[in-house]
C-alpha positions as CSV (number, residue, x, y, z in Angstrom):
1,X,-127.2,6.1,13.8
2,X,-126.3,6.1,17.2
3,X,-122.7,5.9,18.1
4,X,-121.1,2.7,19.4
5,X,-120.7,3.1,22.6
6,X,-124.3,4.5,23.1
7,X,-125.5,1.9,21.0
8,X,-123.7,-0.9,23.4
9,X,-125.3,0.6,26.2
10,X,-128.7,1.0,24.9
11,X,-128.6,-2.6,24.0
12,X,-127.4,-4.0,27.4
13,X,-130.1,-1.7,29.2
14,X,-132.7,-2.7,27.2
15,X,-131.5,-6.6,27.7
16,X,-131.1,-6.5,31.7
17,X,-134.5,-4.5,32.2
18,X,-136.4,-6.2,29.9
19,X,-135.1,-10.0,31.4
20,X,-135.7,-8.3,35.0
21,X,-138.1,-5.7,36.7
22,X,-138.2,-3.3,34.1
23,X,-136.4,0.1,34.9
24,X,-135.7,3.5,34.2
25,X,-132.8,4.7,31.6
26,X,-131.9,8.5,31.7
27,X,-129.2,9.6,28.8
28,X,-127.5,12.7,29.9
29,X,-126.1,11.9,33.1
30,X,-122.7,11.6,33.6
31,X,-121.9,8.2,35.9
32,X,-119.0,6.5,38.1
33,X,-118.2,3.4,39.7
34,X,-121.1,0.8,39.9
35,X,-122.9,3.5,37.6
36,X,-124.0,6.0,40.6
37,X,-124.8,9.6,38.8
38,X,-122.4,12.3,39.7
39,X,-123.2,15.1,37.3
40,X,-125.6,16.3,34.3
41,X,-124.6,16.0,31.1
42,X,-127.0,17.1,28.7
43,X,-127.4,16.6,25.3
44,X,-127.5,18.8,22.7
45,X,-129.8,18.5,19.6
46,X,-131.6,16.0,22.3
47,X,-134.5,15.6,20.0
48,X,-132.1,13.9,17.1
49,X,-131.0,11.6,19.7
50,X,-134.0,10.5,20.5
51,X,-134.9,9.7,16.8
52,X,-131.8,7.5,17.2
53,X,-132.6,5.4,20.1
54,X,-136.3,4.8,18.6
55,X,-134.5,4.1,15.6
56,X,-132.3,1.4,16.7
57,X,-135.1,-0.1,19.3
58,X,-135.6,-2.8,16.7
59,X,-131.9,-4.2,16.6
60,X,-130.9,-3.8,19.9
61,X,-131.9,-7.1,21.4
62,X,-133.5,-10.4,19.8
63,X,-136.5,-10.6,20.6
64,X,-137.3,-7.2,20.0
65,X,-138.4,-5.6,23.5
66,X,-142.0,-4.2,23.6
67,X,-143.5,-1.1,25.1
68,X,-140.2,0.9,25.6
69,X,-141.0,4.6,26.1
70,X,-139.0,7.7,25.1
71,X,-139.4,11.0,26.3
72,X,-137.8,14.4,25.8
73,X,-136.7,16.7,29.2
74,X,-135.6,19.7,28.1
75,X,-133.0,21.7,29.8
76,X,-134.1,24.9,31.6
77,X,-134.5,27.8,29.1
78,X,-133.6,25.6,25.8
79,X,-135.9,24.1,23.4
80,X,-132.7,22.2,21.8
81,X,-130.7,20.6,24.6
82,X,-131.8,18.2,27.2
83,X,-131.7,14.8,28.3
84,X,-133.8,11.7,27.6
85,X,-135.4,9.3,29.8
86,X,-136.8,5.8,28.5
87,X,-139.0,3.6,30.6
88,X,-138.5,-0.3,30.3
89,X,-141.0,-2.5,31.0
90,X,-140.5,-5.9,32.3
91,X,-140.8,-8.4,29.1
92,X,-143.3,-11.7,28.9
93,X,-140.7,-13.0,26.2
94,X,-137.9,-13.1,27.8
95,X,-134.7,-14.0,27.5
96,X,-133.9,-11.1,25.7
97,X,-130.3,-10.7,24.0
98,X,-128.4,-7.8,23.4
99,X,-127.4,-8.0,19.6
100,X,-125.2,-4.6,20.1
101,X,-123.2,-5.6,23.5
102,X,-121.5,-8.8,22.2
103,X,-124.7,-11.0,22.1
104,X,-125.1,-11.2,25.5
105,X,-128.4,-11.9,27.9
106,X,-127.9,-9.4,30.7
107,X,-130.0,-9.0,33.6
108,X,-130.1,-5.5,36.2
109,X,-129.6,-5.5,40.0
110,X,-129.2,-2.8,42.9
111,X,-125.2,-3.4,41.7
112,X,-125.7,-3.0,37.7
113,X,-126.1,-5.6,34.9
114,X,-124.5,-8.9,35.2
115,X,-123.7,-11.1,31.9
116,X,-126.5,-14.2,32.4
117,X,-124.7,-17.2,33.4
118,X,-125.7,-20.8,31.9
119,X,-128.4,-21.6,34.5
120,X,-130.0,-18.2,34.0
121,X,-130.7,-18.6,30.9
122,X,-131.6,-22.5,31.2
123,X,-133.9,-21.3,34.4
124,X,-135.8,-18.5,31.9
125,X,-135.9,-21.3,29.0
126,X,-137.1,-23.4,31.0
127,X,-140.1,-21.6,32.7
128,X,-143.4,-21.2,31.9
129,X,-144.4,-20.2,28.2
130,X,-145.9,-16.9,28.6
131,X,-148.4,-15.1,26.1
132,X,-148.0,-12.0,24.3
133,X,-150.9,-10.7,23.0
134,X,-151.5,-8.0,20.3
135,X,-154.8,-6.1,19.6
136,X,-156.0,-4.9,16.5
137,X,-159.0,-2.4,15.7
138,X,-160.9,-1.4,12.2
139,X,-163.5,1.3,11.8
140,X,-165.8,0.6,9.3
141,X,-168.4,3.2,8.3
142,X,-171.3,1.6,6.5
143,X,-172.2,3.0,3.0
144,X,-174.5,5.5,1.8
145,X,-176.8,6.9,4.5
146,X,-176.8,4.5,6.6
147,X,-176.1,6.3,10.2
148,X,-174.1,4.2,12.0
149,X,-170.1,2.7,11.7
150,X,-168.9,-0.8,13.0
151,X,-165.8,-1.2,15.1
152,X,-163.7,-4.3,14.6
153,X,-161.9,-6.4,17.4
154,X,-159.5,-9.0,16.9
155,X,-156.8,-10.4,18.9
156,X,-153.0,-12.2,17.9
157,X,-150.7,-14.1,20.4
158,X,-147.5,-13.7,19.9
159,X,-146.1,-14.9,23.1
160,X,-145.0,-18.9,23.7
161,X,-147.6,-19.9,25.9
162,X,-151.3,-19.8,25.6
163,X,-153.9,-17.4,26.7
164,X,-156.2,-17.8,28.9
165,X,-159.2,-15.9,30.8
166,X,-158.8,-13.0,27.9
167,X,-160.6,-10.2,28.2
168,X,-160.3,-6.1,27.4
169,X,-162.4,-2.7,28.1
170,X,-163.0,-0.2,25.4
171,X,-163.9,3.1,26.3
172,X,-165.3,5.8,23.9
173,X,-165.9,9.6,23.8
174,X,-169.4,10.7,25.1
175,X,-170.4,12.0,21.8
176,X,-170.7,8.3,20.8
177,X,-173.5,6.5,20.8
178,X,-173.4,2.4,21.0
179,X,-176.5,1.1,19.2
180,X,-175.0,-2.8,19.5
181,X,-172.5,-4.9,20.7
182,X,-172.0,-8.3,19.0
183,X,-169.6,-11.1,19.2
184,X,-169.4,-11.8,22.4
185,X,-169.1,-7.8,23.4
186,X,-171.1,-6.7,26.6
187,X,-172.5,-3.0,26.7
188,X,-171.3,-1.3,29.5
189,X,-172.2,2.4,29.2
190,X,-174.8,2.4,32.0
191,X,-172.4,1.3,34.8
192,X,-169.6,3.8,33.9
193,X,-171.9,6.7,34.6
194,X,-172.9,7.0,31.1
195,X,-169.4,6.9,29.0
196,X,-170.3,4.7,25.9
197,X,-168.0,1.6,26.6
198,X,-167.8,-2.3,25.6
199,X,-165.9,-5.0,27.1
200,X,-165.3,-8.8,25.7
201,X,-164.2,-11.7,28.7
202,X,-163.8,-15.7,27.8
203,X,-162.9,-17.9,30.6
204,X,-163.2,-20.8,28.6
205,X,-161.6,-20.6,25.9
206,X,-157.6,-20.6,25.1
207,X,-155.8,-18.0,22.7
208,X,-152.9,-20.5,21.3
209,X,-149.8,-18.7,19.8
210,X,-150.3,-19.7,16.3
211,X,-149.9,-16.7,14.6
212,X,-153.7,-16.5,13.4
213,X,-155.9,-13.3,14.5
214,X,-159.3,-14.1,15.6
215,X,-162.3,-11.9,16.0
216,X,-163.6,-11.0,19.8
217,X,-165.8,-8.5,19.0
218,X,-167.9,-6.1,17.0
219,X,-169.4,-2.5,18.5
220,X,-172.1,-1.0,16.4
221,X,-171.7,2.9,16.9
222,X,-173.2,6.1,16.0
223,X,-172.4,9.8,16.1
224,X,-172.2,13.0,14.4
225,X,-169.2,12.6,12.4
226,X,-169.3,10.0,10.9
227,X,-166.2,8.8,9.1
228,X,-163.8,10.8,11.1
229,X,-161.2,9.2,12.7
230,X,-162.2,7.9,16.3
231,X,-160.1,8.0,19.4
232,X,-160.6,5.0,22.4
233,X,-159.0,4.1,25.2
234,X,-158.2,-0.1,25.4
235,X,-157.2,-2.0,28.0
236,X,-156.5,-5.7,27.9
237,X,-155.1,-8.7,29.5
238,X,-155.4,-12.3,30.2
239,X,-153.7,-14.8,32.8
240,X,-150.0,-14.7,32.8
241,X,-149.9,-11.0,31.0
242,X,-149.5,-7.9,32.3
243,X,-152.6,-5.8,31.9
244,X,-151.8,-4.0,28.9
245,X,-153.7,0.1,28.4
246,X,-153.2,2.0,25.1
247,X,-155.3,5.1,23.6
248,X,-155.4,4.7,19.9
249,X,-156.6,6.6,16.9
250,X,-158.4,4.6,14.0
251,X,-159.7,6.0,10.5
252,X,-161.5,4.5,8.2
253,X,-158.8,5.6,5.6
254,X,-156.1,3.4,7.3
255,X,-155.9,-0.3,7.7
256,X,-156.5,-1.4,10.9
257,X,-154.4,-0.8,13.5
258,X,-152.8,-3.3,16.0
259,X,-150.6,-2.7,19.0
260,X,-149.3,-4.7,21.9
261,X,-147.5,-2.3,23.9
262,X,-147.9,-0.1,26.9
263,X,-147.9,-2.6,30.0
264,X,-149.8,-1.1,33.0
């Protein structure tokens, strides 16, 4: 577990970020007044701590802030002490509270964080709902010799306002072969020089935040290994969302995999 004080700060930082522009978090540097840096600090057993912070992601702030990322800097010569930095992306569901800093909706400016006051909070309540939405992929090879595998797409919103003009790109590895696209999906392999890829738009229809996953898509594909797990490069988005990019791995041994992280 991460110690109080860390976890306090972690919690306010991921609050004001995620209710603001997003930002940058480095752990391992040594601050004064108005948080200026005025020496490094680094961490030993960094790696542990970083295992820490993903750890207590999930009950720092309410709602849960998506597509923070961690990352290791190791300190010149040392494979064991360091310091971390954690990217923060700006959040479509705000307000975000911070459950380890007294309950507290923070925002960040040039001067720090700042405690929300009452009309914050009523201004971000009060906007525009916002969606939030997740993608989910299966890989399903079919049976026996049968050649080729289907890819499943499906789509959740899990923001508060609806979606609408959804769309996403799905980009293979050469070696694949697309033999179909149905549901909606558009082959696009011959004007991305060749590189198998899909891609799905609506700009009529709405993605309500119901909590129900709908199907946008199936690609029909073949290639030599059939079964193997399959690596693809999505990106997605709709109006009032970030454009969202993820590469993912899917196997036909797992369930399918969804993710909503990794704003662009």
């Amino acid at each position: 577990m991460l110690a109080e004080s860390d976890s306090r700060q972690f919690s306010r930082a991921l609050s004001g970020f995620a209710n603001s522009d997003g930002g940058v978090l480095l752990w391992g540097i040594e601050t004064v007044q108005h948080e200026e840096a005025s020496a490094l600090k680094p961490i030993a057993q960094v790696h542990d701590f970083l295992d820490r912070l993903k750890k207590s992601i999930l009950n720092s702030t309410q709602p849960v802030v998506d597509g923070v990322l961690l990352d290791v800097v190791y300190l010149a010569g040392s494979t064991t002490d360091g310091y971390v930095k954690c990217l923060i992306p700006a959040s479509d569901k705000t307000p975000h509270r911070a459950m380890q800093a007294g309950r507290e909706y923070f925002k960040r400016t040039e001067e720090g964080f700042y405690k929300l006051e009452h009309f914050d909070l009523e201004d971000m309540f009060g906007r525009r709902p916002r969606p939030s939405l997740t993608m989910r992929l299966e890989l399903r090879p079919r049976p026996g010799e049968d050649p080729y595998e289907e890819v499943e797409f499906a789509v959740l919103n899990e923001g508060r306002g609806s979606a609408r003009y959804f769309g996403f790109f799905c980009a293979f590895h050469e070696s694949v072969r697309i033999a179909d696209a149905r549901l909606g999906l558009a082959d696009n392999t011959a004007v991305n020089r060749g590189r198998p890829t899909v891609s799905y738009s609506d700009n009529v229809g709405v993605i309500h935040p119901n909590g129900i996953w709908g199907a946008v898509g199936q690609a029909i594909i073949q290639r030599a290994e059939k079964g193997k797990a399959l690596v693809v490069e999505i990106r997605w988005y709709c109006d009032g969302m970030a454009a969202r990019t993820r590469q993912v791995t899917i196997s036909p041994e797992a369930s399918a995999v969804s993710f909503s992280d990794s704003a662009r």
